[in-house]
Backbone as CSV, one residue per row, in Angstrom:
resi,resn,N_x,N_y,N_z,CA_x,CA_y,CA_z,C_x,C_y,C_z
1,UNK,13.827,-19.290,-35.028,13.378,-20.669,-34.956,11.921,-20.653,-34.566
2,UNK,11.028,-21.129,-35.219,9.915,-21.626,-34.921,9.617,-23.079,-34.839
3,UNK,8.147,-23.062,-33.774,7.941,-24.521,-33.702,6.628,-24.370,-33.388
4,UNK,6.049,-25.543,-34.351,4.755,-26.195,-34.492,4.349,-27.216,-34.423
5,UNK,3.198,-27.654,-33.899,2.489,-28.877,-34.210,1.545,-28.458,-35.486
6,UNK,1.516,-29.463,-36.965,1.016,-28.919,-37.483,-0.703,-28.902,-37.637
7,UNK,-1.254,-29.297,-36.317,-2.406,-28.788,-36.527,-3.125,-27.424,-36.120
8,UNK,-1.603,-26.836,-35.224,-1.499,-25.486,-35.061,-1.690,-24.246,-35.944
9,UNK,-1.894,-23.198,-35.857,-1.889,-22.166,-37.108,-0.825,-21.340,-36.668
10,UNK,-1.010,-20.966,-35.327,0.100,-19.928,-35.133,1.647,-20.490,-34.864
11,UNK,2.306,-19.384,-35.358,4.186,-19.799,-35.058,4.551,-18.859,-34.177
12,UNK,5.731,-19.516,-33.080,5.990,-18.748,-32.172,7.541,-18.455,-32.839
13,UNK,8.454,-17.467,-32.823,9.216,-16.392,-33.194,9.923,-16.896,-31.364
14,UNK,11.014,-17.369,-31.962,12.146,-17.216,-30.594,13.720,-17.260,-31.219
15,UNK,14.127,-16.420,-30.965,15.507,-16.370,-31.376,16.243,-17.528,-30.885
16,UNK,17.033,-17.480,-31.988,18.225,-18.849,-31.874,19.323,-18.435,-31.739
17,UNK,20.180,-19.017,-29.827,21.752,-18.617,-29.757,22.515,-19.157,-29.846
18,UNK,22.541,-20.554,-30.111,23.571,-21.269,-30.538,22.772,-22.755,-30.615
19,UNK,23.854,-23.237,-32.103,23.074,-24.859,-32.544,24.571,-25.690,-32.186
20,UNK,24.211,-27.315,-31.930,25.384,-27.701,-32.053,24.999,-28.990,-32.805
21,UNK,25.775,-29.481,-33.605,25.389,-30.480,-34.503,26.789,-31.451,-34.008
22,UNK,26.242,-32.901,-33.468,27.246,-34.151,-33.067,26.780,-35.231,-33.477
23,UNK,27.745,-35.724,-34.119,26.996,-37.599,-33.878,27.645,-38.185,-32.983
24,UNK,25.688,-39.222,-33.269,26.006,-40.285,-32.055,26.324,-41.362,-32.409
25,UNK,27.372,-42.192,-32.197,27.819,-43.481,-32.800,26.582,-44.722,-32.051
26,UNK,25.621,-44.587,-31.082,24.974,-45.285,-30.333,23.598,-45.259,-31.654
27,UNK,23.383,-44.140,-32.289,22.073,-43.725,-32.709,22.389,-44.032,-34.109
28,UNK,23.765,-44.034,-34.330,24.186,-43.928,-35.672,23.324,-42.284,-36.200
29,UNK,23.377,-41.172,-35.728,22.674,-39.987,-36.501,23.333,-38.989,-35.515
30,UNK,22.921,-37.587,-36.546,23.092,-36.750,-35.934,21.959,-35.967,-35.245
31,UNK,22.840,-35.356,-34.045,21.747,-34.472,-32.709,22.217,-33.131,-32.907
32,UNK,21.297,-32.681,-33.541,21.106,-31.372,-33.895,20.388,-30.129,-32.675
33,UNK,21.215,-30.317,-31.701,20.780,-28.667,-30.461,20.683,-27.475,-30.769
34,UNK,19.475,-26.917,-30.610,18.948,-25.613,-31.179,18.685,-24.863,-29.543
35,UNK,19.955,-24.114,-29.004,19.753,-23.111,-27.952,19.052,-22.038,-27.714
36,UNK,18.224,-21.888,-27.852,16.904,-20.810,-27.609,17.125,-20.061,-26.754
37,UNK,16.923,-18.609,-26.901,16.921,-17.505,-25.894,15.924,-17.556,-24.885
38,UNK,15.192,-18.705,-25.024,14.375,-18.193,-23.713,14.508,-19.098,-22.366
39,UNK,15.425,-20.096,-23.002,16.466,-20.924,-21.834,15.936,-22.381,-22.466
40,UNK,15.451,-22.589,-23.894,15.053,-23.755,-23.583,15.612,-24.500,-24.890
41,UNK,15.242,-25.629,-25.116,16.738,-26.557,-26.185,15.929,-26.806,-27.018
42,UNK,15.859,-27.216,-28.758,15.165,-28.542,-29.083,16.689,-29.126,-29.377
43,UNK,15.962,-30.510,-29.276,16.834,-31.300,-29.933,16.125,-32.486,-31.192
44,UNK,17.098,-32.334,-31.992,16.694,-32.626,-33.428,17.771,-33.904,-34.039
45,UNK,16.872,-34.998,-34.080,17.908,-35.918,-34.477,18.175,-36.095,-36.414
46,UNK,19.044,-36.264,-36.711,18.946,-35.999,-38.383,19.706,-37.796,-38.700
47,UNK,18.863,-38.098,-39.556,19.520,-39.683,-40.356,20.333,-38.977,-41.498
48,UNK,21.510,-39.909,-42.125,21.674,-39.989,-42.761,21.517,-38.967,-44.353
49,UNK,20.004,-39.852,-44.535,19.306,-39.356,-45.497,18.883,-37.606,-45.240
50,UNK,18.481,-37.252,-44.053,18.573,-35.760,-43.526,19.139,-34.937,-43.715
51,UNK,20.642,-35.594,-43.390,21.644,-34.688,-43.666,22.606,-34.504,-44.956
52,UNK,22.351,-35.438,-45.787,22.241,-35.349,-47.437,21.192,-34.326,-47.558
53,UNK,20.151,-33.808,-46.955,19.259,-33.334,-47.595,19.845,-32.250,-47.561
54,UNK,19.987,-31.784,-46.391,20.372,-30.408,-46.074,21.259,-29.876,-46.598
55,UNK,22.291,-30.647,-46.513,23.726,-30.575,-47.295,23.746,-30.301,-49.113
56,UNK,22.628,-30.693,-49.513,21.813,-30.083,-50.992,21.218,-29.382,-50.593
57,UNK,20.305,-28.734,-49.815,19.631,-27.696,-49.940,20.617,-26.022,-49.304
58,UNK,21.704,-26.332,-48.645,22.865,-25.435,-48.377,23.986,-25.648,-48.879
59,UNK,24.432,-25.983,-49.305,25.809,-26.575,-49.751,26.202,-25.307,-51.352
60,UNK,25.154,-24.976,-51.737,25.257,-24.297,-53.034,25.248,-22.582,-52.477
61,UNK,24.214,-22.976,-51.342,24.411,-21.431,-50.436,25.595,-20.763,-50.359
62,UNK,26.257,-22.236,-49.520,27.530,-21.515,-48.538,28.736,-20.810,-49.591
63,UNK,28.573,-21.248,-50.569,29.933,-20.695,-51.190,31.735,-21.653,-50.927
64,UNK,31.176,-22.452,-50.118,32.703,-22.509,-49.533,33.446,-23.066,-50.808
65,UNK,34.823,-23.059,-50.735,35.789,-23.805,-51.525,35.199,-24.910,-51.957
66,UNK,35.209,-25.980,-51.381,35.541,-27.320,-52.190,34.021,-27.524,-52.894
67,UNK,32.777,-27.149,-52.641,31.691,-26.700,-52.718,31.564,-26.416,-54.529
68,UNK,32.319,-25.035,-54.242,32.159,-24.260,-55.460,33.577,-25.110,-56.765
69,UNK,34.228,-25.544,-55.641,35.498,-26.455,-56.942,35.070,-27.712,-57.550
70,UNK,33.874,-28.432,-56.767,32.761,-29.635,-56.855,31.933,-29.190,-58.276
71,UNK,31.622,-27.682,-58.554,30.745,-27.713,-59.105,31.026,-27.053,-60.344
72,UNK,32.444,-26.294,-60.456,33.629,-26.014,-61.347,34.098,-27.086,-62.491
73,UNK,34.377,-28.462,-61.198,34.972,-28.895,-62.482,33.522,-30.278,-62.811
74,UNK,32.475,-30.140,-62.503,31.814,-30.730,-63.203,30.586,-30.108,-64.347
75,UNK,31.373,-28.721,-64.825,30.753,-28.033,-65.988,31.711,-27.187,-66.212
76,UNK,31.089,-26.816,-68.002,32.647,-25.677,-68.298,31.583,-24.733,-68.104
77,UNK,31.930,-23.443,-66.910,31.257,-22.393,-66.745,32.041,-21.564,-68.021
78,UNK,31.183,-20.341,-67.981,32.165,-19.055,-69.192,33.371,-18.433,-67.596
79,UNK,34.197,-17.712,-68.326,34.916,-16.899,-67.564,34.441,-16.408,-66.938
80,UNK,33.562,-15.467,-66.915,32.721,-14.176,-65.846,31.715,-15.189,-64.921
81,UNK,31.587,-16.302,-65.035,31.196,-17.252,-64.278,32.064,-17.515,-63.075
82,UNK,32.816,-18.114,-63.619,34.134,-18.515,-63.042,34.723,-17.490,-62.147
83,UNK,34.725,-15.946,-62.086,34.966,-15.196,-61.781,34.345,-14.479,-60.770
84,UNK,33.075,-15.158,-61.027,32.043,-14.899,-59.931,31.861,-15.789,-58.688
85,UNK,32.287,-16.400,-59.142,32.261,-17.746,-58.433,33.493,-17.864,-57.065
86,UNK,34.286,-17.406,-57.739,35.752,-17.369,-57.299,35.622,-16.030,-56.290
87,UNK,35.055,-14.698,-56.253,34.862,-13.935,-55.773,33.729,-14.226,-54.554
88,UNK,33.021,-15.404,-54.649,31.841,-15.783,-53.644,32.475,-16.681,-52.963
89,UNK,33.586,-17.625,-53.339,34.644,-18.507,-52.614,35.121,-17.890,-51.376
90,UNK,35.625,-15.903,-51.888,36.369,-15.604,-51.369,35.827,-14.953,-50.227
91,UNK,34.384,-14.634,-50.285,33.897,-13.795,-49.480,32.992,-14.921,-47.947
92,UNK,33.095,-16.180,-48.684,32.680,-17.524,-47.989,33.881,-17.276,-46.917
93,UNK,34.968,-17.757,-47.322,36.114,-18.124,-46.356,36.455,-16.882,-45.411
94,UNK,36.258,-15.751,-45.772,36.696,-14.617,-45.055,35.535,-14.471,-44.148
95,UNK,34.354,-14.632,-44.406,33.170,-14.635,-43.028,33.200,-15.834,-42.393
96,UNK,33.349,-16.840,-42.528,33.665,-18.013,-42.095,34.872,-18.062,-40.469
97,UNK,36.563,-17.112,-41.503,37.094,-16.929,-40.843,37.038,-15.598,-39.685
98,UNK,35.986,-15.053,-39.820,35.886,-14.121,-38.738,34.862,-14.527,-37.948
99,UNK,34.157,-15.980,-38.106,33.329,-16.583,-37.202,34.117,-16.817,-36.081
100,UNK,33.648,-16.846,-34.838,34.559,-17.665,-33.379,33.740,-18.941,-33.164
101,UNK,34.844,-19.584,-32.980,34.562,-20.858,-33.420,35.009,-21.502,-32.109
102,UNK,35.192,-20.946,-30.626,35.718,-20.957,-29.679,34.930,-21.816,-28.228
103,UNK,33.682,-21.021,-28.615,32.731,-21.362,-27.608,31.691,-22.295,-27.495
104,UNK,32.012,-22.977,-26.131,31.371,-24.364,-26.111,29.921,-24.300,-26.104
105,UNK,28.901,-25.074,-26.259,27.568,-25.143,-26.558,27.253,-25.241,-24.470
106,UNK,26.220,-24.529,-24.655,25.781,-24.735,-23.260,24.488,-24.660,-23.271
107,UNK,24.255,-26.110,-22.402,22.595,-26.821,-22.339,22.205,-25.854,-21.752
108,UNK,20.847,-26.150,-22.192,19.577,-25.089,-21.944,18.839,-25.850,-20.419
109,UNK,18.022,-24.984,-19.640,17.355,-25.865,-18.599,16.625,-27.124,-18.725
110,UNK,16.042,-26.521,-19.978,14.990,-27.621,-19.917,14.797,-27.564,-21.710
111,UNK,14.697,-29.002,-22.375,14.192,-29.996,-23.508,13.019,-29.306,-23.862
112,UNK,12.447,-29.051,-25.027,10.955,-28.938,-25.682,10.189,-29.961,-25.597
113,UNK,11.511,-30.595,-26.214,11.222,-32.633,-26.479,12.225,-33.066,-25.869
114,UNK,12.055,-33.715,-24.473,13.436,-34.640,-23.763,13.425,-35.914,-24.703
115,UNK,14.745,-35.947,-25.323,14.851,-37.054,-25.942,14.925,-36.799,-27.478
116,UNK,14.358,-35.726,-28.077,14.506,-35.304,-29.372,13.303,-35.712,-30.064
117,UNK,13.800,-35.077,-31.186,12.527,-35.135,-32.837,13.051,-36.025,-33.885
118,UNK,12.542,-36.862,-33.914,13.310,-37.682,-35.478,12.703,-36.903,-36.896
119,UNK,13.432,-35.875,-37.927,13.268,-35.223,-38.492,12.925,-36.324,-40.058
120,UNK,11.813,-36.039,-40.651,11.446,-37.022,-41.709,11.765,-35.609,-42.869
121,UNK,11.772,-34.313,-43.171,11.586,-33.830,-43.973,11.982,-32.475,-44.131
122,UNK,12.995,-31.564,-45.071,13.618,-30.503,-45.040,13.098,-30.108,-45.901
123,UNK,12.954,-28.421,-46.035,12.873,-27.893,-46.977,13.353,-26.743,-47.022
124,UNK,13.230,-25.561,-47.955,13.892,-24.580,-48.194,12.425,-23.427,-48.405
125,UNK,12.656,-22.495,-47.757,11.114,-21.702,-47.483,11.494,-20.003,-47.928
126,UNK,10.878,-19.398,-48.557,11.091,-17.784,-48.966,10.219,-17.045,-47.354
127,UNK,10.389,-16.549,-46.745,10.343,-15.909,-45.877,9.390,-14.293,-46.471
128,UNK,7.891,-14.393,-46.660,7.080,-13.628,-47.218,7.591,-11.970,-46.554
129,UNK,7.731,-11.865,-45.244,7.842,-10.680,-44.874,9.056,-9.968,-44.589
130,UNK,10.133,-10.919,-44.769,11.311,-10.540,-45.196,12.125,-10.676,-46.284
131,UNK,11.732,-11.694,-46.837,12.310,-12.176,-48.306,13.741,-12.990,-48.163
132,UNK,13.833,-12.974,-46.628,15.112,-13.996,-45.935,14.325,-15.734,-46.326
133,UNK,15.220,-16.669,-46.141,15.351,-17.856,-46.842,15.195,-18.518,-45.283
134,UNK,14.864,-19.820,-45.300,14.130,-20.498,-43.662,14.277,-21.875,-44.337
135,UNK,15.182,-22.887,-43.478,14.452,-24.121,-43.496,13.986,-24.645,-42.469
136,UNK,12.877,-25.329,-42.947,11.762,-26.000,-42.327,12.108,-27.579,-42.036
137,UNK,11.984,-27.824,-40.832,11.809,-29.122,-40.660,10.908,-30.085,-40.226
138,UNK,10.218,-31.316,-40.569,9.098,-31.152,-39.660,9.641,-33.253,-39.670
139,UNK,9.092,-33.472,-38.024,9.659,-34.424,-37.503,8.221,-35.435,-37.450
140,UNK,8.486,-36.713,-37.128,8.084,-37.791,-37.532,6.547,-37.731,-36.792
141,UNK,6.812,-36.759,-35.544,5.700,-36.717,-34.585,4.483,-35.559,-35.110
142,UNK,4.588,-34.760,-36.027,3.601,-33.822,-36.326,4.529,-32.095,-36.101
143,UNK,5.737,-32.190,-35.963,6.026,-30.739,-35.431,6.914,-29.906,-37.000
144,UNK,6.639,-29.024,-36.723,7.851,-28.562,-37.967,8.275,-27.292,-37.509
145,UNK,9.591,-27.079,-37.677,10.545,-26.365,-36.749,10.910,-25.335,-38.352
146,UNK,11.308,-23.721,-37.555,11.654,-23.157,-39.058,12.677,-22.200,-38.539
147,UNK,14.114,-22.536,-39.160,14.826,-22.378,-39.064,15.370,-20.511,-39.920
148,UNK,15.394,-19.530,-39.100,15.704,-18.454,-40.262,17.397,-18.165,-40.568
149,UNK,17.567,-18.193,-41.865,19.190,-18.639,-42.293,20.016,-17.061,-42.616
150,UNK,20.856,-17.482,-42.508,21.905,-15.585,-42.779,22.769,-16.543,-43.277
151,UNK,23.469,-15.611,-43.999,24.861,-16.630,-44.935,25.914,-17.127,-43.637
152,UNK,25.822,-16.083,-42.288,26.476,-16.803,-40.990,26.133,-18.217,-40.906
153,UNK,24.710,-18.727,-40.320,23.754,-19.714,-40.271,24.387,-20.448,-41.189
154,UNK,24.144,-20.464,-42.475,24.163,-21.451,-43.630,25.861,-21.580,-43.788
155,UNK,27.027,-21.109,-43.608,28.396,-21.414,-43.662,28.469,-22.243,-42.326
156,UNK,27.781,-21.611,-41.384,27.937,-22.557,-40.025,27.439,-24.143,-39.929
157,UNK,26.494,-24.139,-40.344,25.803,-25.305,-40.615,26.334,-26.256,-41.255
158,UNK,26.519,-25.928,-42.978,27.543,-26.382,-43.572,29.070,-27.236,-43.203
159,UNK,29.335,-26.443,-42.473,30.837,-26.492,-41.805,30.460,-27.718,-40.684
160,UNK,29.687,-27.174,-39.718,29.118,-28.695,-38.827,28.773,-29.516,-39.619
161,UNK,28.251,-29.911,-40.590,27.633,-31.048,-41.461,28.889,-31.831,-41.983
162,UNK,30.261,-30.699,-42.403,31.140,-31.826,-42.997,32.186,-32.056,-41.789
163,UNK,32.145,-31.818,-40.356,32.731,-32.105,-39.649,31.947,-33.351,-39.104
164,UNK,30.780,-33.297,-39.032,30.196,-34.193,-38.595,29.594,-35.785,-39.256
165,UNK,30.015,-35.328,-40.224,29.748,-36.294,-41.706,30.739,-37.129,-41.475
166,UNK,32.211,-36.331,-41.479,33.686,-37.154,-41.180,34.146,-37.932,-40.389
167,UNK,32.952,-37.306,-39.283,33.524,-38.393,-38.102,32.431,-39.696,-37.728
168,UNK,31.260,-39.407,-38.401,30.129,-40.591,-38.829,31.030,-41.674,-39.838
169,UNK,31.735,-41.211,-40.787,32.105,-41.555,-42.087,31.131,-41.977,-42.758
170,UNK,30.502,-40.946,-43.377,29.099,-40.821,-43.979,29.609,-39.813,-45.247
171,UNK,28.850,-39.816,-46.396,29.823,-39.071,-47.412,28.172,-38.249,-47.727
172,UNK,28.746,-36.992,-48.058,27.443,-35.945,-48.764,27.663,-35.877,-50.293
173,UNK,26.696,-36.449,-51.245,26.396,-36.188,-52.003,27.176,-37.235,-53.166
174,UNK,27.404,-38.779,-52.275,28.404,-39.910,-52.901,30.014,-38.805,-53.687
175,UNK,30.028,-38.124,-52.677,31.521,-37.573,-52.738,32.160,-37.443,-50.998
176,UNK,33.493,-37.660,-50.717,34.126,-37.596,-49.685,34.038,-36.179,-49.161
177,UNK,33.499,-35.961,-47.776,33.956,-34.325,-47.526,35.158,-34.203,-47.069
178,UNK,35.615,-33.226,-47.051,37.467,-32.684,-46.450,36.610,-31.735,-45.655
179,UNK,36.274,-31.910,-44.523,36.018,-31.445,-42.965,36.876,-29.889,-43.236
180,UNK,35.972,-28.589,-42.393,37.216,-27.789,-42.088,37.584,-28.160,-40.643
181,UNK,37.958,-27.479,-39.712,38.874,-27.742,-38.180,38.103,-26.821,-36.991
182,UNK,37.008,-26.821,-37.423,36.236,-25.603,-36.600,34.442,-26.023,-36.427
183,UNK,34.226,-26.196,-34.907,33.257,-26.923,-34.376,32.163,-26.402,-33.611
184,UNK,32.476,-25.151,-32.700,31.771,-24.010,-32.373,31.967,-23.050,-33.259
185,UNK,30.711,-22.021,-33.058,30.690,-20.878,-33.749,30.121,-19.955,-33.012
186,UNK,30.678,-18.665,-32.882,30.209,-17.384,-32.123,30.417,-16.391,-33.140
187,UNK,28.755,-15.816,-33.720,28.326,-14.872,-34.626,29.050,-13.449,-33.866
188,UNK,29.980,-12.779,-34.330,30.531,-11.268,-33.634,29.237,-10.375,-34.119
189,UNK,28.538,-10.375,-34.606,27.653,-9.131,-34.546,26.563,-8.944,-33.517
190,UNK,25.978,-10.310,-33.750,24.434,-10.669,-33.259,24.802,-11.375,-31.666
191,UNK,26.773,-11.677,-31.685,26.416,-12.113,-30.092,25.773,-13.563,-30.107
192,UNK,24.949,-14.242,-31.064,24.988,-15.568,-31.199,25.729,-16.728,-31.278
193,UNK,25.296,-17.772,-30.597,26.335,-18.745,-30.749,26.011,-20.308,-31.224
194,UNK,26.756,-20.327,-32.324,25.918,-21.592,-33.026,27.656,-22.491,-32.884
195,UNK,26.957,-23.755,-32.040,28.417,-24.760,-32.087,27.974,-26.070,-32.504
């Protein structure tokens, strides 16, 4: 995760241990908590329109089921398409299901921004020195936050977006989501924890 003001040049590099994505029925949006290793939080509020964004700019990532059955039956792929497809379904749900999904989000000492960022703008970024994939966010006040994604990240995210969509009753992409049942996430390799 990085964060900028953008009249800044340099980006500061701080690892991210756990996000938690909730709505607020008061704000009508979602509060997007980004737990930072160095004890400290942002918090990121997402409209509506935000989280449509995101939800197109990952949603094709994640692989998951209903995702890839969304996009099945609105084209005739060839077979070896279909096959491929079905094999990226499968490898979605099986990392998904070895995510822990157990552990509660725990506040950081102290806010970047007490009170949060109202996020105006997402994007999807190639990562020059790794060739890893980053989205960028940059909020109403001048900051833009850069998010670095692993197919963990992007199934996790995903997964918070249609849990959190469901209980807004907010629909991604003028289609209904079918929520999965899983709200925290604890990465087993990296020891991260995104809820």
């Amino acid at each position: 995760m990085s964060t900028e003001p953008t009249e800044q040049s340099s980006i500061t590099e701080i690892a991210v241990q756990q996000l938690n994505l909730s709505y607020s029925p008061e704000q009508d949006r979602l509060l997007l908590k980004v737990g930072l290793s160095d004890e400290t939080e942002i918090l990121l509020w997402l409209t509506q329109r935000i989280a449509r964004m995101i939800w197109q700019l990952l949603s094709t990532e994640s692989h998951l089921p209903n995702v890839v059955a969304n996009q099945t039956a609105q084209s005739n792929l060839p077979p070896t398409q279909v096959v491929q497809q079905f094999e990226q379904e499968i490898q979605a749900v099986k990392t998904l299901q070895k995510l822990d999904f157990s552990t509660a989000y725990q506040p950081r000492k102290e806010a970047l921004h007490p009170g949060g960022m109202l996020i105006k703008e997402v994007h999807l970024v190639k990562v020059h020195a790794t060739g890893q994939q980053a989205m960028e966010m940059q909020s109403v006040d001048g900051f833009n936050m850069r998010l670095n994604l692993t197919q963990e990240t992007i199934l996790a995210i995903c997964n918070m977006l249609q849990l959190s969509v469901k209980e807004a009753s907010w629909q991604l992409n003028n289609v209904p989501v079918q929520a999965a049942t899983a709200s925290t996430l604890m990465l087993p390799d990296t020891k991260q924890v995104l809820h």
